[in-house]
N, C-alpha and C positions, 0 to 999 in steps of 0.2 A: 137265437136272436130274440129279443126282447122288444116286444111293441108298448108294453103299457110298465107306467113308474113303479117302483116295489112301493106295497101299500105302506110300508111304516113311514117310507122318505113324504107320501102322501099325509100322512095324519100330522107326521111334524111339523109341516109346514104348515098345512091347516091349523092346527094351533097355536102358528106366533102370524102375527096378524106384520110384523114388521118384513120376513122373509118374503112375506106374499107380495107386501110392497115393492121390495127389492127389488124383486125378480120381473114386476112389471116396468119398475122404469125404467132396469137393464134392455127389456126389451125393444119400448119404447126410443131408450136414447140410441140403439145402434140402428132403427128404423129410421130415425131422423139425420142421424149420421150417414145414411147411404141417402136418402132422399137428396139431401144438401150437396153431396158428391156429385150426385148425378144433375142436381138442376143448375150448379157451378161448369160441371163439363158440356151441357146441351146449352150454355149459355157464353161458353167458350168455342162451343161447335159455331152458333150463329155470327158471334165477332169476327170467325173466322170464313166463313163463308163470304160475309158481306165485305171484306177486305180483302180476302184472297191471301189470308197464311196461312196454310191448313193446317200445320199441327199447332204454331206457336199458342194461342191462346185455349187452347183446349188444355193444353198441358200447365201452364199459367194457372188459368183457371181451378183447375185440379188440385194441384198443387196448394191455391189460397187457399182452398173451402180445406181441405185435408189438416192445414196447419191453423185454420183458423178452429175445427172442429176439437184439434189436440187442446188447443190453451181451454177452450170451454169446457171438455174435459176434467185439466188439470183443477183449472179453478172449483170447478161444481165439486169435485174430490176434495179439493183446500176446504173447501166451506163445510161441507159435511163431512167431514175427519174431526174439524174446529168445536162441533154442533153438539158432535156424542163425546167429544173431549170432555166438554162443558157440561154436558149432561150426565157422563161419569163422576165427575168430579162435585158434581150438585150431590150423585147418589150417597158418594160415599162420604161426604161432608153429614150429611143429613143420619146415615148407617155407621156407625161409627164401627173398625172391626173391635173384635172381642180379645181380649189380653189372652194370651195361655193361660194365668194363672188361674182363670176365673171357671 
C-alpha cells in the first residue's frame, strides 16, 4: 500500500501550472456538489417537518438540487470544451504545421 504520490506524477504536475488548476476545481466543484445536495435535502427535511410529509419533499428536494447540479455541470463543461477549442485553434492559426517536404 502506498501512502505518498510517485515523485515523477509529483514534479509533472508541478510543472504545468494548468493540471494544478484542474485538479483544484475538480475538487472544489464535487465539494459544492455535495454541500448543495445536502442543504437541498436538510431543506426538503424542514418543508417536511413543518407540513407533515415526511419523505415527499426531501426527495423532491434531492432530486432538484441533483439535476440542477448536472446541467451546471454540463454547461461549465460546454463552455470550457468551447474556450480551449478557441484557444487551439488561435494556436495553430498563429503555428502554422511544417510541410513534409521542408
Amino acid at each position: 500500500m502506498r501512502l505518498l504520490p510517485d515523485p515523477k506524477i509529483v514534479r509533472r504536475i508541478a510543472g504545468n501550472p494548468r493540471a494544478v488548476e484542474n485538479s483544484a476545481g475538480g475538487l472544489g466543484h464535487g465539494a459544492e456538489m455535495a454541500f448543495g445536495v445536502l442543504v437541498f435535502f436538510l431543506i426538503g427535511f424542514a418543508i417536511d417537518y413543518f407540513v407533515g410529509t415526511t419523505p415527499l419533499f426531501m426527495i423532491v428536494m434531492t432530486v432538484f438540487s441533483c439535476v440542477g447540479n448536472f446541467i451546471k455541470m454540463w454547461f461549465g463543461y460546454d463552455i470550457q470544451m468551447k474556450r480551449l477549442e478557441a484557444e487551439r485553434a488561435e494556436t495553430r492559426r498563429v503555428q502554422p504545421r511544417a510541410t513534409e517536404g521542408e
